[in-house]
Biopython code that builds the backbone (N, CA, C, O; Angstrom):
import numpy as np
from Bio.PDB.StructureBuilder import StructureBuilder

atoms = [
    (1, "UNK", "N", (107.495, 75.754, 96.654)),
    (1, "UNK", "CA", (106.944, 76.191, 95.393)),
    (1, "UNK", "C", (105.457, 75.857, 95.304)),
    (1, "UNK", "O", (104.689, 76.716, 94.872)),
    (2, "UNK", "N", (105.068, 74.833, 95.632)),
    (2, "UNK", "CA", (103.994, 74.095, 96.009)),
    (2, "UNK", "C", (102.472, 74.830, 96.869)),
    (2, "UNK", "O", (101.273, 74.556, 96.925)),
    (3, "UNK", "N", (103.108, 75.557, 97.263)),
    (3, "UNK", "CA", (102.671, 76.370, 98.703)),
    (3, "UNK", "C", (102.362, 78.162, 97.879)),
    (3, "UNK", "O", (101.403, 78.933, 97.922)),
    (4, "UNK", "N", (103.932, 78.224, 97.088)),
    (4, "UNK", "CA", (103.752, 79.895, 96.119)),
    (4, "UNK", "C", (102.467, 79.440, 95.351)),
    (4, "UNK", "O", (101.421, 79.984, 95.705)),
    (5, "UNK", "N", (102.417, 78.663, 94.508)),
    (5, "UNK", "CA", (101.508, 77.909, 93.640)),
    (5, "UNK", "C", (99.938, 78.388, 94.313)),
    (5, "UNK", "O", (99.166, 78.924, 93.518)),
    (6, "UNK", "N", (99.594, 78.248, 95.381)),
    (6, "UNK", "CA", (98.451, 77.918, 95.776)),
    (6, "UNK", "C", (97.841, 79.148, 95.930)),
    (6, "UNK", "O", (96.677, 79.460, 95.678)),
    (7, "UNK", "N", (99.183, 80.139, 96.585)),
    (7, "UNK", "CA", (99.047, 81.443, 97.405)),
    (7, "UNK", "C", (98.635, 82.511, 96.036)),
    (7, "UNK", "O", (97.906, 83.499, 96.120)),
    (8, "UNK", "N", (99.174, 82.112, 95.051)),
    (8, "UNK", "CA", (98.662, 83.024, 93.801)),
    (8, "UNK", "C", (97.120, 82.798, 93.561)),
    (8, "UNK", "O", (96.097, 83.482, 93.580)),
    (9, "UNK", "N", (97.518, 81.334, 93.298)),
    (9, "UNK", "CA", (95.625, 81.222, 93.083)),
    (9, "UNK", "C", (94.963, 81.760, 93.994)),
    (9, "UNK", "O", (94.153, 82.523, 93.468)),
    (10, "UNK", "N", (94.857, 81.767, 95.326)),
    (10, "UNK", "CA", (93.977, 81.931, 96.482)),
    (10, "UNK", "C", (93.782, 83.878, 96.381)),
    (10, "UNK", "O", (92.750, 84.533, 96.524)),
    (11, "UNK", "N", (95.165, 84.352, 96.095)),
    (11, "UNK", "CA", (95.295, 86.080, 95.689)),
    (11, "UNK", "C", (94.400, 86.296, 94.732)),
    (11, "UNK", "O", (93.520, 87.100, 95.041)),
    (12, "UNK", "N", (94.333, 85.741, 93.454)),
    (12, "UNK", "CA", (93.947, 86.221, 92.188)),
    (12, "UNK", "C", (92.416, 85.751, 92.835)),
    (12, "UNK", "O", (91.645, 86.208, 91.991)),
    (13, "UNK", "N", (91.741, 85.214, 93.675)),
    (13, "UNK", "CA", (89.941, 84.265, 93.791)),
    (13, "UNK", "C", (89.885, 83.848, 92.671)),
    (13, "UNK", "O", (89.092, 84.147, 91.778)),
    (14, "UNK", "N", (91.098, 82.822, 92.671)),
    (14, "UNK", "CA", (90.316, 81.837, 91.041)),
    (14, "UNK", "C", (90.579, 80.166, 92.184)),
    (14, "UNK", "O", (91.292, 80.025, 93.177)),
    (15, "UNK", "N", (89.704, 79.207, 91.508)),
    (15, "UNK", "CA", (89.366, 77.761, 91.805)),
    (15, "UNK", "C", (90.600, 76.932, 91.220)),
    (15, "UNK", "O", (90.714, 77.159, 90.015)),
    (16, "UNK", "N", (91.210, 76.364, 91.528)),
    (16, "UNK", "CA", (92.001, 74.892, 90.168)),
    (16, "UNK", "C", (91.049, 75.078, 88.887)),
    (16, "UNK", "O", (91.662, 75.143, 87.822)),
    (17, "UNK", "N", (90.119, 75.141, 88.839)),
    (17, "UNK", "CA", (89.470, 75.181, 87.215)),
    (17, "UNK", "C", (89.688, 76.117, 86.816)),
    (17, "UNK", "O", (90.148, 75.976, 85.683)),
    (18, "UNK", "N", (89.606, 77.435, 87.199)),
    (18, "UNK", "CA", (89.479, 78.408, 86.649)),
    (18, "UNK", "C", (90.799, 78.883, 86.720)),
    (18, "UNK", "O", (91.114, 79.736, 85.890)),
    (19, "UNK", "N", (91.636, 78.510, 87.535)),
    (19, "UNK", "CA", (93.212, 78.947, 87.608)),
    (19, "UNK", "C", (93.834, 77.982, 86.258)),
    (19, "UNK", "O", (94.017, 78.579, 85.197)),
    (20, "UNK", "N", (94.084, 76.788, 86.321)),
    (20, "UNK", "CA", (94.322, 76.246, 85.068)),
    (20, "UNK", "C", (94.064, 76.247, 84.223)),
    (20, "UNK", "O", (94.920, 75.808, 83.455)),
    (21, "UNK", "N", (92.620, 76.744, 83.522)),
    (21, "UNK", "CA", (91.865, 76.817, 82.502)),
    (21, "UNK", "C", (92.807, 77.477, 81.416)),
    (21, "UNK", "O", (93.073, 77.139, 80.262)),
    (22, "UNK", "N", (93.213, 78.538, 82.196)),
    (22, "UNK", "CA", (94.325, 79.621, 81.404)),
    (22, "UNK", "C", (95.291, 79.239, 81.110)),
    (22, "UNK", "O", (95.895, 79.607, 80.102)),
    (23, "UNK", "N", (95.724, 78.317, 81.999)),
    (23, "UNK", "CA", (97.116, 77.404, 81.384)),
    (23, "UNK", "C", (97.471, 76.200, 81.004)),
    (23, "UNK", "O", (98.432, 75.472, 81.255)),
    (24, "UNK", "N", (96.155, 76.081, 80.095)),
    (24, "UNK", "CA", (95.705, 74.763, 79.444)),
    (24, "UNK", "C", (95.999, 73.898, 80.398)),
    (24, "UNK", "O", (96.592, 73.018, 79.775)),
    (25, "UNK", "N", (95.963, 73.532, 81.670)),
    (25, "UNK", "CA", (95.900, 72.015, 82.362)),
    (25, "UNK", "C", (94.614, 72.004, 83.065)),
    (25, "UNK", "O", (93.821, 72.936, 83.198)),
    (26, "UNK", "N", (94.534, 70.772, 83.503)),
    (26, "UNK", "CA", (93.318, 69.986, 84.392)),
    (26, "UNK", "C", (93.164, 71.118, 85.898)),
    (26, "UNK", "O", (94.089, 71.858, 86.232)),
    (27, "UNK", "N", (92.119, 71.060, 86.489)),
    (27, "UNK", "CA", (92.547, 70.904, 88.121)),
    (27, "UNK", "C", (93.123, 70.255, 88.763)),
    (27, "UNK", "O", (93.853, 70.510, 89.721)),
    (28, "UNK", "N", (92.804, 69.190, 88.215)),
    (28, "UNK", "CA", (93.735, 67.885, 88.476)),
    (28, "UNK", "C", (95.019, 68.318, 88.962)),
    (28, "UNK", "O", (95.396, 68.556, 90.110)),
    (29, "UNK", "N", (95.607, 68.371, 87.868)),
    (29, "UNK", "CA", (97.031, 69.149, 87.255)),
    (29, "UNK", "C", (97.484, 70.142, 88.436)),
    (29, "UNK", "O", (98.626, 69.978, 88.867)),
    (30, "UNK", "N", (96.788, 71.031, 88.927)),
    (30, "UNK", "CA", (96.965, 72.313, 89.577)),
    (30, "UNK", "C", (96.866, 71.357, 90.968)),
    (30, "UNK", "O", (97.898, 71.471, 91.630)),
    (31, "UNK", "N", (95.880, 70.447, 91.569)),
    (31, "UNK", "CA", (95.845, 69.684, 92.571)),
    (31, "UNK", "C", (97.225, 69.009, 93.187)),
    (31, "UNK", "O", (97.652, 69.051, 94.341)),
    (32, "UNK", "N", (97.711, 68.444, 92.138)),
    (32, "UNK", "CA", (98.754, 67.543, 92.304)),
    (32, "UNK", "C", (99.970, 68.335, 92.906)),
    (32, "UNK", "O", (100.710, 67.921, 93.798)),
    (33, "UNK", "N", (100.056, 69.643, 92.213)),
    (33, "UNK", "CA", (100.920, 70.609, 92.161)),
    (33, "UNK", "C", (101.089, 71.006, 93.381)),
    (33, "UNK", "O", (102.065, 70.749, 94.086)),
    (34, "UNK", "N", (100.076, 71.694, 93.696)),
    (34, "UNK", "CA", (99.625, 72.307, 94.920)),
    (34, "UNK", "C", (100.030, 71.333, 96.328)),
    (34, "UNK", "O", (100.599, 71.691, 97.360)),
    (35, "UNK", "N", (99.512, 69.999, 95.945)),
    (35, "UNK", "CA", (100.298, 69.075, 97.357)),
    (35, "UNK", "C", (101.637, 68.894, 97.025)),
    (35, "UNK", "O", (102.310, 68.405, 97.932)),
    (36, "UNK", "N", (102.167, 69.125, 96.078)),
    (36, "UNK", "CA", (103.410, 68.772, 96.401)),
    (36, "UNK", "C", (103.916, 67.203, 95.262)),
    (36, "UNK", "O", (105.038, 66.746, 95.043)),
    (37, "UNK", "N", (102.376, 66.689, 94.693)),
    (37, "UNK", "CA", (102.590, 65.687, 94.211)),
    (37, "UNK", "C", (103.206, 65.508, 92.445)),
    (37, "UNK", "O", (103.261, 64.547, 91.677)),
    (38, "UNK", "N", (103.476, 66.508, 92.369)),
    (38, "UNK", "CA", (103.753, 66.738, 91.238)),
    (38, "UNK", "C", (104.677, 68.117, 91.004)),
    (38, "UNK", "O", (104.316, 69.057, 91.711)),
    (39, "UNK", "N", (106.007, 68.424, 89.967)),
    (39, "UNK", "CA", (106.963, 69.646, 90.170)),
    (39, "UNK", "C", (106.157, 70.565, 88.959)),
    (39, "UNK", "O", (105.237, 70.040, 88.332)),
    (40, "UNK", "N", (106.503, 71.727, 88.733)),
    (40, "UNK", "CA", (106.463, 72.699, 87.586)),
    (40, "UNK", "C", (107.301, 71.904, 86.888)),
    (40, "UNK", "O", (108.145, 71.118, 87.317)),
    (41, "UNK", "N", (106.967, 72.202, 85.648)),
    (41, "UNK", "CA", (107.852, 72.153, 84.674)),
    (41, "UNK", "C", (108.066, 73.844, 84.227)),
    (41, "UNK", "O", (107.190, 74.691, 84.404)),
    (42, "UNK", "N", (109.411, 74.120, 83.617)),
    (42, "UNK", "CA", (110.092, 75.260, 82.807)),
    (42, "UNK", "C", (108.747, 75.463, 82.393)),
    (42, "UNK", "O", (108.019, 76.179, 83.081)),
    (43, "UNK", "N", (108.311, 74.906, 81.320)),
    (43, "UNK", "CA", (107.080, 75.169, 80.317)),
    (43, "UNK", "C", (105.769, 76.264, 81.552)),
    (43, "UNK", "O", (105.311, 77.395, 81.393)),
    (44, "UNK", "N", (105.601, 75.419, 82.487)),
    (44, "UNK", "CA", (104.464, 75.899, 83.098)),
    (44, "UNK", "C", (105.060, 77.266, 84.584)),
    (44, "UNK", "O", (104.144, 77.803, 85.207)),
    (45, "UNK", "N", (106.542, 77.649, 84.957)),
    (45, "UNK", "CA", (106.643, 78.431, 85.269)),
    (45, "UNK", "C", (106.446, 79.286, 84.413)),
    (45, "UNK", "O", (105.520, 80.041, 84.708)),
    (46, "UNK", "N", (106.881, 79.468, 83.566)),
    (46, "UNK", "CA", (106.581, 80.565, 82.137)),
    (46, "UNK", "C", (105.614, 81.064, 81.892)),
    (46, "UNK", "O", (105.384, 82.249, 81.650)),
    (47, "UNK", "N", (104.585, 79.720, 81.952)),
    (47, "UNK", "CA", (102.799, 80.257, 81.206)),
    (47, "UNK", "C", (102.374, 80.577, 82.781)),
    (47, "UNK", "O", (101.815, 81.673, 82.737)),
    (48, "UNK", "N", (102.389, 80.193, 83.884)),
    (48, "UNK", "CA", (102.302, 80.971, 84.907)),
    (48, "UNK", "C", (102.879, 82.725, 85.083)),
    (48, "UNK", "O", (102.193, 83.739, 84.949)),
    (49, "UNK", "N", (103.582, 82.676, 85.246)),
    (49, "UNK", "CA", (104.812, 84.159, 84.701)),
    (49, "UNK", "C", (103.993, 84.937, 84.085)),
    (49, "UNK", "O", (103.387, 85.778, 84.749)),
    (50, "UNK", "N", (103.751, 84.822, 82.458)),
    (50, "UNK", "CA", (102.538, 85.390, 81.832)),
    (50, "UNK", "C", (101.402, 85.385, 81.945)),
    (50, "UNK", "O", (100.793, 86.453, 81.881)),
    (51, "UNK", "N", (101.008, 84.674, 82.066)),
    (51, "UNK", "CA", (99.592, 84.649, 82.247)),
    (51, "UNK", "C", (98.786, 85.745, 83.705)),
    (51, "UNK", "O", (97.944, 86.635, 83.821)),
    (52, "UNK", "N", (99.636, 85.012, 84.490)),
    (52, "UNK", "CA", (98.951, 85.969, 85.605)),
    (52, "UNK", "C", (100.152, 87.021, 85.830)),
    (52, "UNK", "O", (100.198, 87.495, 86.965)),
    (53, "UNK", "N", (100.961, 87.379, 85.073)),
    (53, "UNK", "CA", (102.169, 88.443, 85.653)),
    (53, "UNK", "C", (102.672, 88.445, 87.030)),
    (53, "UNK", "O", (102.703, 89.381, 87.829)),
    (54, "UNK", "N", (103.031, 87.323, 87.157)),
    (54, "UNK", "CA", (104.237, 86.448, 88.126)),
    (54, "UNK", "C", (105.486, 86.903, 88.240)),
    (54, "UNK", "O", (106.121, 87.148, 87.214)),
    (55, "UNK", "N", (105.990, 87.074, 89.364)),
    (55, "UNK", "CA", (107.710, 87.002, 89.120)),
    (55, "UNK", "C", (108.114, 85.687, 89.216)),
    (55, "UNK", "O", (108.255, 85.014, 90.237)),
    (56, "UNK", "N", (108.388, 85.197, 87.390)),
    (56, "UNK", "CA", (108.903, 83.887, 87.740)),
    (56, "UNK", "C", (110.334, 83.961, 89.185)),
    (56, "UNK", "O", (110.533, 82.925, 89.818)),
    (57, "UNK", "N", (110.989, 84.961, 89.449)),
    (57, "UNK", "CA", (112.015, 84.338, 90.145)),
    (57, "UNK", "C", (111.321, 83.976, 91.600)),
    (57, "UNK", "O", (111.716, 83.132, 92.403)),
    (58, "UNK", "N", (110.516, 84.591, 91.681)),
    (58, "UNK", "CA", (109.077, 84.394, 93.285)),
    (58, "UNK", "C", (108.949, 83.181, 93.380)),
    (58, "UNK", "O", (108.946, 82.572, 94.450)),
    (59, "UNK", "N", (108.807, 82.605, 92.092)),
    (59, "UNK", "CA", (107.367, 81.560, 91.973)),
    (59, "UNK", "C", (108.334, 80.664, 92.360)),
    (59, "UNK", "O", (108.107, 80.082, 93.421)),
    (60, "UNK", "N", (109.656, 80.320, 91.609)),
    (60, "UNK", "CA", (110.860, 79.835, 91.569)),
    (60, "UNK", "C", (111.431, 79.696, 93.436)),
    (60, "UNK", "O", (111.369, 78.649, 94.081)),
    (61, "UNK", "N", (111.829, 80.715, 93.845)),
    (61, "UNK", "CA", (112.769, 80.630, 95.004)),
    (61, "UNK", "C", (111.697, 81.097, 96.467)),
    (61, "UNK", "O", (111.661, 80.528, 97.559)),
    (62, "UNK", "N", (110.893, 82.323, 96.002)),
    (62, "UNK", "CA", (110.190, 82.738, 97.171)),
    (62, "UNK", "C", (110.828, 84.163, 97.179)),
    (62, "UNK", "O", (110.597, 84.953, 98.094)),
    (63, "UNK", "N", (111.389, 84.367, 96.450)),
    (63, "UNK", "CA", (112.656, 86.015, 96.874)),
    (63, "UNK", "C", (112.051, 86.837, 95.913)),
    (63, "UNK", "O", (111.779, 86.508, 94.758)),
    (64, "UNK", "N", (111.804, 88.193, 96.579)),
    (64, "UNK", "CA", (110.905, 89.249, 95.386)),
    (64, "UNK", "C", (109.382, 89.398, 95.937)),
    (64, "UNK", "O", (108.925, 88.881, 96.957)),
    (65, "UNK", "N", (108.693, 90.259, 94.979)),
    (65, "UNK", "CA", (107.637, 90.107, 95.299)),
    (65, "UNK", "C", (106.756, 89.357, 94.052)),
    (65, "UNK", "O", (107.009, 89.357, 92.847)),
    (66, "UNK", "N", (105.817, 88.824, 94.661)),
    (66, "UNK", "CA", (104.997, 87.733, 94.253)),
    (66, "UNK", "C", (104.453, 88.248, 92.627)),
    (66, "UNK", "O", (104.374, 87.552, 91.615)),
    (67, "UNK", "N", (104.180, 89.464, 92.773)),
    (67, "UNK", "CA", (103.700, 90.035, 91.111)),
    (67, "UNK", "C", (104.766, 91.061, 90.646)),
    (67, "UNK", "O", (105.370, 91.835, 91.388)),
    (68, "UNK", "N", (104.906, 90.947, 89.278)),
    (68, "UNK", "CA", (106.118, 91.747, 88.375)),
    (68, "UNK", "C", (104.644, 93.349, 88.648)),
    (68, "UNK", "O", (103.424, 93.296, 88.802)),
    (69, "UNK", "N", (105.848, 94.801, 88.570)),
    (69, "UNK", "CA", (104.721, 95.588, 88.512)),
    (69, "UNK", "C", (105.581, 96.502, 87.105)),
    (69, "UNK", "O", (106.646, 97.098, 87.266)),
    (70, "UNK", "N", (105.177, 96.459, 86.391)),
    (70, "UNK", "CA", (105.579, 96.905, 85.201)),
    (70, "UNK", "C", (106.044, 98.370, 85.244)),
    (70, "UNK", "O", (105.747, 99.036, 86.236)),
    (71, "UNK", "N", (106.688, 98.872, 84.333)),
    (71, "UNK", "CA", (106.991, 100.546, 84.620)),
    (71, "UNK", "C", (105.569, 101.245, 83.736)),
    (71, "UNK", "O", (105.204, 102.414, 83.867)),
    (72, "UNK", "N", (105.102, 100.518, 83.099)),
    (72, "UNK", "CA", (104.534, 101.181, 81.514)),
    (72, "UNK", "C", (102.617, 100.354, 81.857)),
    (72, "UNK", "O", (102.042, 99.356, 82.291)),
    (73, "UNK", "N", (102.486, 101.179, 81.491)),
    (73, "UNK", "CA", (100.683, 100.621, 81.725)),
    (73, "UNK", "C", (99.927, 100.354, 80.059)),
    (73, "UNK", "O", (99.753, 101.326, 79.325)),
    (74, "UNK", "N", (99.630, 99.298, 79.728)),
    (74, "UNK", "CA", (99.178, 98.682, 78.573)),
    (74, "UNK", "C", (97.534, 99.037, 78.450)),
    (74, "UNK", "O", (96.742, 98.440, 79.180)),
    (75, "UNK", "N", (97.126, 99.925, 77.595)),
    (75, "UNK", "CA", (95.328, 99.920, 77.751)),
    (75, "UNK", "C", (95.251, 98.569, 76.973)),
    (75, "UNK", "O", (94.585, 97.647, 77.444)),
    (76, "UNK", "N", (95.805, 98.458, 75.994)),
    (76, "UNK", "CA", (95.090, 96.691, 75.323)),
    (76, "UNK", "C", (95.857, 95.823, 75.593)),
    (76, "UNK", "O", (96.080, 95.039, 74.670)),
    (77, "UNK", "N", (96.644, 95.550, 77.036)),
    (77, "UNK", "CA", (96.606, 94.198, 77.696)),
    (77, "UNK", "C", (95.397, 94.473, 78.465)),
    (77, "UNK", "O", (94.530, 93.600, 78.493)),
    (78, "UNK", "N", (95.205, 95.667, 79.150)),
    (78, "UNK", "CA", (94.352, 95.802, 80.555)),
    (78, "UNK", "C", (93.005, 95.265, 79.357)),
    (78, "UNK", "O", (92.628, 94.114, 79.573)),
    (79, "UNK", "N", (92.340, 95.941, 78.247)),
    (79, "UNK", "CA", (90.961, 94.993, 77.938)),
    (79, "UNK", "C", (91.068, 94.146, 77.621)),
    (79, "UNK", "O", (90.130, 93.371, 77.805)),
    (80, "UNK", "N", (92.217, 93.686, 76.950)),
    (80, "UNK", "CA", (92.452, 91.578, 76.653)),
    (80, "UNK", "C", (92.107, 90.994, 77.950)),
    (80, "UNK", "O", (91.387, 89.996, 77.959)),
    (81, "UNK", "N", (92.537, 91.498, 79.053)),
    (81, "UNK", "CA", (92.554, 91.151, 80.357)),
    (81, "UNK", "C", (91.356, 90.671, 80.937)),
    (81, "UNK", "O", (91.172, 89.653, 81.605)),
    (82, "UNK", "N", (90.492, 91.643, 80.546)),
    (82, "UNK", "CA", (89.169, 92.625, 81.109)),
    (82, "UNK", "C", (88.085, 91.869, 80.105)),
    (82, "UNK", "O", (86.969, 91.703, 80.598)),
    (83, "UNK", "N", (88.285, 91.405, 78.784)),
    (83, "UNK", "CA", (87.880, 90.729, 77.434)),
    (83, "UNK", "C", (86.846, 92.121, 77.308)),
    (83, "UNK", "O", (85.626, 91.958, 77.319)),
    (84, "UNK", "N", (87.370, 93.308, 77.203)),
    (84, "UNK", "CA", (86.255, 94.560, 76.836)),
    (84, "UNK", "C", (86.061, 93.965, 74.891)),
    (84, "UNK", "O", (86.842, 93.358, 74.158)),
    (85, "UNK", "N", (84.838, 94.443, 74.691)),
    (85, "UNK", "CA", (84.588, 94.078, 73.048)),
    (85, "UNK", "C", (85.448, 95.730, 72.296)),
    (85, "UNK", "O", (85.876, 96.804, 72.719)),
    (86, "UNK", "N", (85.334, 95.155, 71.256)),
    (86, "UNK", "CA", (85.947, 96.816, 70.274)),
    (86, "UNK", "C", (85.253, 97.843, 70.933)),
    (86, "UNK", "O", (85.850, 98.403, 71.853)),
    (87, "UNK", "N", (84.261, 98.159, 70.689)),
    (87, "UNK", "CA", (83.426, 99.242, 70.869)),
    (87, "UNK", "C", (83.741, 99.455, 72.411)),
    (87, "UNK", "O", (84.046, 100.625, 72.642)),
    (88, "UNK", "N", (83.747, 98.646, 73.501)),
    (88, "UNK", "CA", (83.892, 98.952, 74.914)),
    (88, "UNK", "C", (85.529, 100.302, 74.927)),
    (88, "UNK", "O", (85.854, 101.432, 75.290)),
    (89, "UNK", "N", (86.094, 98.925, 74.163)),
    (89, "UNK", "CA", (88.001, 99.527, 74.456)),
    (89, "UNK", "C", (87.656, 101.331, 73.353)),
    (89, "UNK", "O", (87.911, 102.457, 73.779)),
    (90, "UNK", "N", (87.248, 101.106, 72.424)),
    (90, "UNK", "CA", (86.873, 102.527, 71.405)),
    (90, "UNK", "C", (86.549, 103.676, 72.325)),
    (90, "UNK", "O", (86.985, 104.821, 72.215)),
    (91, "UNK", "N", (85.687, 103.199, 73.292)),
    (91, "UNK", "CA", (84.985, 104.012, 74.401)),
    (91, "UNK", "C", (85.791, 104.557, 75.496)),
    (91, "UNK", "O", (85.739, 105.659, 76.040)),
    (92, "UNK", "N", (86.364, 103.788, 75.651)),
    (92, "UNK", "CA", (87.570, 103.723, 76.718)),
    (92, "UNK", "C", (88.784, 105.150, 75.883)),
    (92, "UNK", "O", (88.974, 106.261, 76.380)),
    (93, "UNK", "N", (89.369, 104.663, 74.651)),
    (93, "UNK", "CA", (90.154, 105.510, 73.967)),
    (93, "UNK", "C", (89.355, 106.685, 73.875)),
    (93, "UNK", "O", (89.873, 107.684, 74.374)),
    (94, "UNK", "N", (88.193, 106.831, 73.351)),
    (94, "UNK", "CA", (87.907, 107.757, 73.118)),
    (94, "UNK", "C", (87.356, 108.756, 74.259)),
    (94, "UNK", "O", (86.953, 109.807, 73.760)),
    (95, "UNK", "N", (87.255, 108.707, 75.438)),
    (95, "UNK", "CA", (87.443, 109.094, 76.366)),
    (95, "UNK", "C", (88.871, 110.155, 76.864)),
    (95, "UNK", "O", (89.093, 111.294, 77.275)),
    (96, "UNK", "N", (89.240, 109.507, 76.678)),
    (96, "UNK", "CA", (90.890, 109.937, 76.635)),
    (96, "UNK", "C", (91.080, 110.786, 75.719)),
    (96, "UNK", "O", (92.296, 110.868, 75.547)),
    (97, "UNK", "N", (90.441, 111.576, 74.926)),
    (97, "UNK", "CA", (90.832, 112.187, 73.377)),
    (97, "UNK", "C", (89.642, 113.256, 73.908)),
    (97, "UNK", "O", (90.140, 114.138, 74.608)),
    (98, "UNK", "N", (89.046, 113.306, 73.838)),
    (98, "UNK", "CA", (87.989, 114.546, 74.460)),
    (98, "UNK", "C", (88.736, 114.970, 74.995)),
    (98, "UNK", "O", (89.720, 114.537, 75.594)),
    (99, "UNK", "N", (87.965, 116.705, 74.671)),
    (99, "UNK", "CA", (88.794, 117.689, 75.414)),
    (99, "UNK", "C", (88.242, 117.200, 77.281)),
    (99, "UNK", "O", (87.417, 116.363, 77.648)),
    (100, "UNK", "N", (89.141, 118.164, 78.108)),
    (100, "UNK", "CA", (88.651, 118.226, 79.526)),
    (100, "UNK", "C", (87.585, 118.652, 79.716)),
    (100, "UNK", "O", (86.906, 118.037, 80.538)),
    (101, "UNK", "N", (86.966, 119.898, 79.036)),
    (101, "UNK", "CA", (85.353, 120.214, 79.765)),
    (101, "UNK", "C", (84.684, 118.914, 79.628)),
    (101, "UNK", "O", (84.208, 118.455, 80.667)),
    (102, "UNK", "N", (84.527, 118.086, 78.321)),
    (102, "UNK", "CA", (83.620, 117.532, 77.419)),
    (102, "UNK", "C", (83.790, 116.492, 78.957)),
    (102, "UNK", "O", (82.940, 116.569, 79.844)),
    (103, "UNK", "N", (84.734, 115.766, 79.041)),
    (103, "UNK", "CA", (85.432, 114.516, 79.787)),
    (103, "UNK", "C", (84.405, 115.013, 81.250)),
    (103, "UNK", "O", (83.400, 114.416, 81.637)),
    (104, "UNK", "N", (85.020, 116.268, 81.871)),
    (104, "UNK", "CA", (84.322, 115.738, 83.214)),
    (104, "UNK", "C", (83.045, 116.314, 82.758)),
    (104, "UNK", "O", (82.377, 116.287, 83.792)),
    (105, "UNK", "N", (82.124, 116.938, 81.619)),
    (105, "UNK", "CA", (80.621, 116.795, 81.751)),
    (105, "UNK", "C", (80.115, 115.107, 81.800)),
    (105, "UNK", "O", (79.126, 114.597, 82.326)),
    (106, "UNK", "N", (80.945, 114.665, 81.224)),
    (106, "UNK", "CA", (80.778, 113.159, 81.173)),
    (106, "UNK", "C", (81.128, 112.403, 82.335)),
    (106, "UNK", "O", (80.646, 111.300, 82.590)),
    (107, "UNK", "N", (81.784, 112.870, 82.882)),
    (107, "UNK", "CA", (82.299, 112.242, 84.237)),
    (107, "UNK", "C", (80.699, 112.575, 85.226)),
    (107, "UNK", "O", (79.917, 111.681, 85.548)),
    (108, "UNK", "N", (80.520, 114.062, 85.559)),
    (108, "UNK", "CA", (79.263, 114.151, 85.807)),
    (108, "UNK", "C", (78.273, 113.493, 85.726)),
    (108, "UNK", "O", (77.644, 113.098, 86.708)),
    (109, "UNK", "N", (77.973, 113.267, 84.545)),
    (109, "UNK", "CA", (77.072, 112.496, 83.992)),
    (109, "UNK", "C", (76.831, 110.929, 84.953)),
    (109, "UNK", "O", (76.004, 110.508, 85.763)),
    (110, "UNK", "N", (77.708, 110.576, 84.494)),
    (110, "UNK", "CA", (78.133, 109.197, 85.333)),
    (110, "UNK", "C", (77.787, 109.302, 86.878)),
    (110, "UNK", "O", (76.860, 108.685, 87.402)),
    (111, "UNK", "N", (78.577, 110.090, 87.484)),
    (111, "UNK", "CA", (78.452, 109.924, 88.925)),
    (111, "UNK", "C", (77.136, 110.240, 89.526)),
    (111, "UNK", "O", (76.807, 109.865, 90.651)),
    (112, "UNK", "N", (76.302, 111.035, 88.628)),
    (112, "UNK", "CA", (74.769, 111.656, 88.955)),
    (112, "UNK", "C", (74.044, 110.065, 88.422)),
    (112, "UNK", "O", (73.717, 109.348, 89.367)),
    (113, "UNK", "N", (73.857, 109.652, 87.409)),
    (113, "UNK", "CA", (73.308, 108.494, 86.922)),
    (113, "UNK", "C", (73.119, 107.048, 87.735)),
    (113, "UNK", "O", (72.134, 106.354, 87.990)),
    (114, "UNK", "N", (75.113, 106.889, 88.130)),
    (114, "UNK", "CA", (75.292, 105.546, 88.883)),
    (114, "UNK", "C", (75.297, 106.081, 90.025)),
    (114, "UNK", "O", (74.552, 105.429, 90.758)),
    (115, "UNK", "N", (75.699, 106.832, 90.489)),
    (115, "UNK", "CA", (75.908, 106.969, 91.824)),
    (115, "UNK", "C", (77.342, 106.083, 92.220)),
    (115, "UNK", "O", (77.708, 105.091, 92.849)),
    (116, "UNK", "N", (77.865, 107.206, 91.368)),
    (116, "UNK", "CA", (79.472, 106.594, 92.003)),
    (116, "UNK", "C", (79.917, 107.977, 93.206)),
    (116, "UNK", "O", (79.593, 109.158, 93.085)),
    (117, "UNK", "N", (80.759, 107.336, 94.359)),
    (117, "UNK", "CA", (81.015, 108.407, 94.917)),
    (117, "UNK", "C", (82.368, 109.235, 94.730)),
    (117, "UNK", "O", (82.882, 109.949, 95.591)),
    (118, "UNK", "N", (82.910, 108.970, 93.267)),
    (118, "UNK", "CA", (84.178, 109.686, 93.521)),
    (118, "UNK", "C", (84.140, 110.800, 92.663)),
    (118, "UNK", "O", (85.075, 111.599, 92.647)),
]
sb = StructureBuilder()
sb.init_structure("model")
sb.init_model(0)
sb.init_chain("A")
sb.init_seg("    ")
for serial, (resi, resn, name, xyz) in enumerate(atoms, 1):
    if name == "N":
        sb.init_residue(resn, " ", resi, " ")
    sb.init_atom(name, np.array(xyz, "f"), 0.0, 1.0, " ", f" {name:<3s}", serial, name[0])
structure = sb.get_structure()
């Protein structure tokens, strides 16, 4: 478990600080864990589970795959996620609500501006 523990953090590129931060403990905390010197508690498979969308039974046994993949796609988990402000996520919706010409003149727009290549 000790070892699942580490392999998430190291997946997600977050530090013990920045991996625990989210689940209110120390690095410390995540340190101890990580060697082995210390177990999960119920409490912290859970806020693991959520937080980073875990399969607690993964995190638990090793069986499954390492992230739950949902059937249903959330736009306001993905900017809670993302911390987009109102106006970002507004932008985002309202995107989506334009007709199609309007959308890819705007798409245009974008890819001529940034220089995106898709």
């Amino acid at each position: 478990m000790n070892e699942r523990l580490k392999l998430i953090r190291k997946t997600l590129s977050l530090n013990q600080a920045a991996f625990g931060d989210r689940l209110g403990v120390t690095p410390t905390a995540i340190s101890r864990i990580e060697k082995g010197e210390r177990s999960l508690t119920d409490q912290m498979f859970l806020a693991i589970s959520r937080e980073y969308n875990v399969n607690e039974n993964w995190l638990r046994t090793g069986n499954g795959d390492m992230f739950v993949h949902p059937d249903t796609f959330s736009l306001d988990e993905l900017a809670k996620k993302n911390n987009l402000t109102p106006l970002e996520l507004d932008i985002v919706k309202a995107l989506m609500t334009i007709d199609e010409k309007a959308r890819q003149s705007l798409v245009g727009h974008f890819k001529k501006h940034f220089c995106l290549p898709y």
